[in-house]
N, C-alpha and C positions, 0 to 999 in steps of 0.2 A: 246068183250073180257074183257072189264076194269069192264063190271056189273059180269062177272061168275066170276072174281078176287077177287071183292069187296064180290061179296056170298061166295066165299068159305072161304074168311078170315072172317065172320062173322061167319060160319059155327064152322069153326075150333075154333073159339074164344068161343061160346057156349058150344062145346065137352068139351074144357078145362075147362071152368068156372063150368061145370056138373063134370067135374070128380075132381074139389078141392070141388066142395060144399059136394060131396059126400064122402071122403075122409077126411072131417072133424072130430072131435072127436064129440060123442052125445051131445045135448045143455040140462038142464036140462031147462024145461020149469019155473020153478020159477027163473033161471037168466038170460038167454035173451030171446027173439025171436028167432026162428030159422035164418030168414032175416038180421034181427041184428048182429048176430054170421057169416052171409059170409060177410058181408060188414066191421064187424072189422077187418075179417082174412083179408083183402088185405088192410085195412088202418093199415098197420104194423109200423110208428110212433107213430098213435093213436091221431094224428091231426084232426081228423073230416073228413076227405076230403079222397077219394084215387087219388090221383095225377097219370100224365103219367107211372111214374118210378112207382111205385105199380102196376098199372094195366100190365104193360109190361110182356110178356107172359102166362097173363090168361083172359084179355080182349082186343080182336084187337083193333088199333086205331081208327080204323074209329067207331067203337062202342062207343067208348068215346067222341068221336069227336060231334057224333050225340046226345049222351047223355049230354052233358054237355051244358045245354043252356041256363048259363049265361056268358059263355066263356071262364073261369079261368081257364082253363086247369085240371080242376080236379074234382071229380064228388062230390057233397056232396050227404047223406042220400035219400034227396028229389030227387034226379035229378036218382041216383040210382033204388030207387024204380021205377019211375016213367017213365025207359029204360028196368021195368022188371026185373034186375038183379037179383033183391034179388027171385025173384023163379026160376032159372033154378035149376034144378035136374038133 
């Protein structure tokens, strides 16, 4: 029961992360990355990092949780990339 929990909150955390990346305004390619452009949209102080409280309702916790694997509770660039983020569509 706790693993179709955990899927479906992963599930749901994907749909939503797909429908802000998509939802986004066009990036022109001479100023970011596309990737670049969803990971500043949720770092909305612009501190590098997206913290708990940014990702809360567009990445479930526990995706953060697994992504963040230097422990600081907040995902930087690298750890982002490197959870996939920056390509869901």
């Amino acid at each position: 029961m706790q693993q179709t929990i955990k899927l479906n909150c992963q599930a749901i955390s994907i749909a939503l992360f797909a429908a802000l990346a998509w939802s986004a305004p066009a990036v022109h390619a001479e100023d970011k990355k596309p990737e670049a452009f969803v990971f500043a949209s949720l770092d909305t102080n612009g501190d590098g990092v997206v913290s708990k409280e940014e990702a809360e309702g567009k990445i479930a916790p526990e995706v953060v949780k697994t992504a963040d694997k230097n422990g600081d509770g907040k995902l930087d660039p690298v750890e982002f990339q490197a959870a996939g983020l920056d390509k869901a569509r």
